[in-house]
C-alpha positions in Angstrom: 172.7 173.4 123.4 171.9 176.7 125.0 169.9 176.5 128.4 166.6 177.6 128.3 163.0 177.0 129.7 159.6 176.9 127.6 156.9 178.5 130.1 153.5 179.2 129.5 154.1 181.0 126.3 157.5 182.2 127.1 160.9 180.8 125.9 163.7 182.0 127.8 166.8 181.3 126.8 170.1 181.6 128.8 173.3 183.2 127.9 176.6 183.5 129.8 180.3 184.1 129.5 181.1 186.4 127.2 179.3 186.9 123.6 182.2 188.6 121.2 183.0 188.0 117.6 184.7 184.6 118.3 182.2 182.6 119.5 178.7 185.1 117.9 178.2 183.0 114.9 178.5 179.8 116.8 176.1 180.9 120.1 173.2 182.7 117.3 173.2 179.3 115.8 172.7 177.5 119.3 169.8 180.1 119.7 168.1 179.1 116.5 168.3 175.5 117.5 166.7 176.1 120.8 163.7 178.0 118.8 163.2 175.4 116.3 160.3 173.6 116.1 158.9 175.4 119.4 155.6 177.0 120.0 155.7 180.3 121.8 154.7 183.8 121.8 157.2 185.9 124.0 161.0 185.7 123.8 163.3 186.6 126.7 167.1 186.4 126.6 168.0 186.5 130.5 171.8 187.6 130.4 172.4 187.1 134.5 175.4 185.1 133.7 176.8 186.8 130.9 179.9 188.9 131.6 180.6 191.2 128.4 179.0 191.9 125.0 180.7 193.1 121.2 179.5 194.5 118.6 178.8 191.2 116.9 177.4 189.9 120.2 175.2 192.9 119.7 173.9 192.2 116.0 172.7 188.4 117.4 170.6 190.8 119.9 169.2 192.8 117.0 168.6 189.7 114.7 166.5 188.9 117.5 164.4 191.8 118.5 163.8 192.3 114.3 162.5 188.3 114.1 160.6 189.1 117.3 158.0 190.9 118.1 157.3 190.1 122.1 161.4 190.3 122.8 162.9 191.3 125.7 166.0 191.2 127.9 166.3 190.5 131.4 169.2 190.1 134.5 171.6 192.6 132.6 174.6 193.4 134.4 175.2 197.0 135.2 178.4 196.5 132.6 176.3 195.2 129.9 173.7 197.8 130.6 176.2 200.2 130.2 176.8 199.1 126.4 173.1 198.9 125.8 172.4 201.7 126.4 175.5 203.6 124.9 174.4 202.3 121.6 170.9 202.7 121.9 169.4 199.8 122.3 167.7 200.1 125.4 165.3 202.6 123.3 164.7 199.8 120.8 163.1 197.3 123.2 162.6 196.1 126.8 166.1 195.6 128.6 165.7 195.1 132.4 168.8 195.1 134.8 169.8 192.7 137.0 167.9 192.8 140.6 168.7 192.1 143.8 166.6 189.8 145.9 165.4 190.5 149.5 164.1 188.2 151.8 160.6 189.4 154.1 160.4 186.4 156.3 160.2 188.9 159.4 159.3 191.9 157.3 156.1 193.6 159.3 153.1 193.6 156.4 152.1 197.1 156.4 148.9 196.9 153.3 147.6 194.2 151.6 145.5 193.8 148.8 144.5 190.8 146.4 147.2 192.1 143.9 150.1 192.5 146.3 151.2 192.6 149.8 153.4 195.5 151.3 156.3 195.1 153.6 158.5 197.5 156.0 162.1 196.3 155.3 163.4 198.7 157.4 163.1 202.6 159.5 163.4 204.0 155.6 161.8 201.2 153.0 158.8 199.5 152.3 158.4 196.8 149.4 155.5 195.7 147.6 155.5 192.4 146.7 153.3 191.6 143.6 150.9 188.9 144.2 149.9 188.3 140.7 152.5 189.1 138.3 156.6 188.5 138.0 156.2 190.0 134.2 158.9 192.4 134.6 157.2 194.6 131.8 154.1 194.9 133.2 155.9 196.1 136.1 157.6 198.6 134.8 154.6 199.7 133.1 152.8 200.1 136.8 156.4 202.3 137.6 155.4 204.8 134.7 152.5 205.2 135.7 152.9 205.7 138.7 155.3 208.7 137.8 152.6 210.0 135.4 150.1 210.0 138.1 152.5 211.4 140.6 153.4 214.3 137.8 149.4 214.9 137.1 149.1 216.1 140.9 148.0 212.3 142.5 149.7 212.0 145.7 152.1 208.8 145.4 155.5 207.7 146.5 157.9 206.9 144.0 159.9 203.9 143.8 163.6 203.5 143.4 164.0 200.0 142.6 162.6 196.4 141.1 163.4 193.3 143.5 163.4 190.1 143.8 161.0 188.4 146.6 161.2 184.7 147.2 159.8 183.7 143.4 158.3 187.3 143.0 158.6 190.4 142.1 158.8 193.5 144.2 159.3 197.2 144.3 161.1 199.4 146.6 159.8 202.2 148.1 161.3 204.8 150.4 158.3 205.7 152.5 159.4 207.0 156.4 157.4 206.3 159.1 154.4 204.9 157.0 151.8 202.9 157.7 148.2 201.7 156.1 145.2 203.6 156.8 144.0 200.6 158.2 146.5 200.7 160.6 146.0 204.6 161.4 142.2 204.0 162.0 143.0 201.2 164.6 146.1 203.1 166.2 144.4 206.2 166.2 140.7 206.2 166.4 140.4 209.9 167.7 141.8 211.2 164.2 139.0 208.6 162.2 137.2 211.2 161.2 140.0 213.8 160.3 141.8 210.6 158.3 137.9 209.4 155.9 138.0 213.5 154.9 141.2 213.1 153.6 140.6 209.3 152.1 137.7 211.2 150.4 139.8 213.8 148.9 142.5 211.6 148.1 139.4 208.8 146.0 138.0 212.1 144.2 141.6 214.0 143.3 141.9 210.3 141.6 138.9 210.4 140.0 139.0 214.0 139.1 142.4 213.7 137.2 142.8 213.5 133.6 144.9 210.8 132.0 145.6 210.4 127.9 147.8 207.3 128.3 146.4 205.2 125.5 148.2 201.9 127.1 145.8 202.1 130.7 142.3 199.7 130.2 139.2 201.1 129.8 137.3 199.9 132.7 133.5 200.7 131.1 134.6 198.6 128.1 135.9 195.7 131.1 132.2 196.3 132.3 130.5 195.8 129.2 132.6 192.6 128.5 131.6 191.2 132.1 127.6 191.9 130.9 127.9 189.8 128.1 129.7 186.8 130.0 126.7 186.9 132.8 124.3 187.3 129.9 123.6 183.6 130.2 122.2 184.4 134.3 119.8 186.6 132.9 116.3 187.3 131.5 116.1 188.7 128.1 114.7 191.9 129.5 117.5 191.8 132.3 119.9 191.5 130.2 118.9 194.4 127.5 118.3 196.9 130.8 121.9 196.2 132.2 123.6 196.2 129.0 121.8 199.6 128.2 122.6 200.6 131.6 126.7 200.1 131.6 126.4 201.9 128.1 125.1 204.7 129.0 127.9 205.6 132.1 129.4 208.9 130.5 133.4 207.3 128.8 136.0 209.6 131.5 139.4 209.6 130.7 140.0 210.2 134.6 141.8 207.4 136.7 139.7 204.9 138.7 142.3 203.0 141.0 139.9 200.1 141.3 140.9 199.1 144.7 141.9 201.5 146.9 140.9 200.3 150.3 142.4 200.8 153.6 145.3 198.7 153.6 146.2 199.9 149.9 146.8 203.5 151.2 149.8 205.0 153.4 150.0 207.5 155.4 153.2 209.4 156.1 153.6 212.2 157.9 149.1 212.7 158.4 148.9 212.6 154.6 147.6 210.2 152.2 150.1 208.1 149.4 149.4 205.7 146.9 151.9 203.1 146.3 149.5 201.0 144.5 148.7 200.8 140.3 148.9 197.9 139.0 144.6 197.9 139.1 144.5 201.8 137.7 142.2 202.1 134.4 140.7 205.2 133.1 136.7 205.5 133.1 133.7 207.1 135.2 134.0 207.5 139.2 130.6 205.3 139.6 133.1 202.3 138.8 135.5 203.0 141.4 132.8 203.8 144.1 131.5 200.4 143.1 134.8 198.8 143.8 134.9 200.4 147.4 131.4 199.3 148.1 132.4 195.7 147.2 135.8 195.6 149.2 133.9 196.9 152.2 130.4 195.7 152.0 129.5 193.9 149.7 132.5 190.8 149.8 131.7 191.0 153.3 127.6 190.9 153.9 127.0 187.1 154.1 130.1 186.5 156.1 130.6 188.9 158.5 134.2 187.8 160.0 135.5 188.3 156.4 135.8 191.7 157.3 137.7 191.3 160.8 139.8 189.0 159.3 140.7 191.3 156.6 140.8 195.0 157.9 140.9 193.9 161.0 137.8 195.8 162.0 134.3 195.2 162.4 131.4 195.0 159.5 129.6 197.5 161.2 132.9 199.5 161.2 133.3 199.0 157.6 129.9 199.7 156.7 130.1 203.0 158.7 133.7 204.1 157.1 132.0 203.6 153.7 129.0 205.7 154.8 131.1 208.6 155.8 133.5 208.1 152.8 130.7 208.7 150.3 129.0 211.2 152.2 132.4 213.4 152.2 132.8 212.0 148.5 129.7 213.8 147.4 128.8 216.5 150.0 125.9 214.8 150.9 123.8 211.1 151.3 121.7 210.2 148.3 119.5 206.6 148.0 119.3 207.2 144.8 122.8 207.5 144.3 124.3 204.9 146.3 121.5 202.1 144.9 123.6 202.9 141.6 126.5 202.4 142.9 125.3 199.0 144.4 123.8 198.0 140.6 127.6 198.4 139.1 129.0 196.6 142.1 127.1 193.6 141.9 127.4 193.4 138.2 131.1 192.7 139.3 129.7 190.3 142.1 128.0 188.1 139.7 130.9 188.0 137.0 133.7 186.9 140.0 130.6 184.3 141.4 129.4 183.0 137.9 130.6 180.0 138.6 129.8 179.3 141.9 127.1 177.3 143.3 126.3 179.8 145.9 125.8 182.4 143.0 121.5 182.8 143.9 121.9 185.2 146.7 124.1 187.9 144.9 122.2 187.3 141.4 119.1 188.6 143.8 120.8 191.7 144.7 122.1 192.5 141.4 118.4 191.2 140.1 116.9 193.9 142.7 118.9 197.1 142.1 118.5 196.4 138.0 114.3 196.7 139.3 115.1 200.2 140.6 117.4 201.7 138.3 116.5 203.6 135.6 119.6 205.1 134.7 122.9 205.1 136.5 123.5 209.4 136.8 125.0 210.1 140.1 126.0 213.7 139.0 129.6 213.7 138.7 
């Protein structure tokens, strides 16, 4: 029988050699043994070790992809590519070429993030190692986007190639003399203020562009999903207010990155690049200032070394950078505004802490802001 592995969902299922007209018949009925009786929802055929494909090796492939609908392809040899796509059937579902691995052991990390981590491999490349994800799909989804947003006018540096990192997947970046903004602010603390402006103009050109991509998430519709699994924390009366609230934020098709801090922004050459999209969703600009309040504020407010351990920097550093970031972002300070801000963040706060015992403290905060709020207009 056919090697293959049964994964969380996926059955993979290993071919190699050559598949031609001798030995088709005999290696689709292999494949149909593996299947039987198994429970899964995604297919992969991972073709690393196979050499050559026919035209009958190619009708197994089609029985395949027409019997199921999550199918894919994976580790295709650059000759076997080659006959994919000459007849057309890398436009009839996912076929991912074979990838090279590189090794980071002494890589310098230039950004980091909870979703990935991203390394200088040498004077001309960076790689961004996903943290979360090895789905080949999904990243090759980010990669489209990413060339979308790049084409809609959002500063980003485009990548050249999907690697493998250790058990993970990366991408490949050619990004010269780069570093984090993190970085920049610590390295260069006389250009700090020169560096927020442009941060600022870099979070609003983001949220200011328009994107019709029916395949990125809603993020008001992630919100109100959240409200309803925190409904349980709440009063009645709490609950109905904050529910009301979330529903009321204005529906945006512009881009909110969702977590674009310091150390998931480059800068090359004094400007600002994104290498980052695996968190991008479509929906209001409140959301995404919400996100930047938590990443440098409000993760960081009971435990202050969180942030020095992190960014590297202060919490009265990062309070201050977020001051000046949303007094650039909006031409101006505003209470009002930024206790709206805090009202979506902590809705977040509460769904990520739901289950923790030491849940009280931020259910107060959120409990406090939903008191003051009366509508969640910041006039944008």
């Amino acid at each position: 029988m056919l090697k293959h592995l049964l994964e969380k969902e996926t059955l993979t299922i290993y071919l190699d050699g050559e598949l031609n007209s001798v030995n088709a018949e005999h290696v689709s009925n292999e494949i149909d043994e593996v299947i039987e009786g198994k429970v899964f929802q995604r297919l992969v055929l991972d073709l690393k070790d196979l050499s050559y494909i026919s035209s009958a090796g190619l009708r197994v492939v089609l029985r395949l992809r027409n019997q199921f609908e999550d199918f894919s392809i994976i580790n295709v040899s650059t000759e076997v590519l080659d006959v994919f796509e000459m007849t057309g059937f890398t436009s009839l579902m996912p076929i991912h070429k074979m990838v090279r691995s590189v090794d980071v052991t002494n890589a310098e990390i230039i950004g980091e993030g909870y979703f990935s981590t991203v390394y200088r491999l040498d004077k001309d490349t960076v790689v961004k190692v996903y943290n979360q994800t090895s789905d080949p799909d999904q990243i090759e989804r980010e990669l489209s986007l990413a060339k979308e947003a790049f084409v809609l006018g959002i500063p980003t540096a485009i990548s050249y190639d999907i690697v493998n990192v250790g058990s993970k997947k990366g991408v490949c970046f050619e990004l010269l003399d780069c570093m984090s903004l993190q970085q920049a602010l610590i390295q260069h603390p006389e250009q700090k203020r020169e560096y927020i402006k442009k941060y600022a103009d870099l979070v609003k050109t983001i949220n200011t562009t328009e994107c019709q991509n029916s395949m990125i998430p809603d993020i008001k519709k992630a919100y109100l999903d959240k409200v309803e699994d925190i409904k349980p924390l709440l009063e009645k009366k709490e609950y109905v207010k904050l529910k009301k609230l979330i529903s009321s934020i204005p529906n945006r098709k512009t881009f909110v990155h969702g977590d674009c801090h310091l150390k998931n922004v480059m800068v090359q050459n004094g400007e600002l690049l994104l290498i980052d999209m695996d968190t991008f969703s479509v929906g209001h600009p409140i959301f995404e200032l919400a996100a930047l309040y938590a990443s440098y504020i409000a993760y960081n407010e009971d435990d202050h070394e969180n942030c020095k351990s992190f960014f590297g920097i202060s919490f009265e550093e990062a309070v201050g950078i977020y001051a000046q970031l949303i007094e650039d972002y909006f031409g101006k300070n505003d209470t009002k505004i930024e206790e709206k801000i805090k009202l979506v963040c902590y809705t977040q706060m509460v769904w990520d802490g739901r289950k923790d015992p030491g849940l009280d403290k931020v259910l107060g905060r959120l409990r406090n802001y939903l008191s003051i709020c009366d509508d969640l207009e910041i006039g944008i």
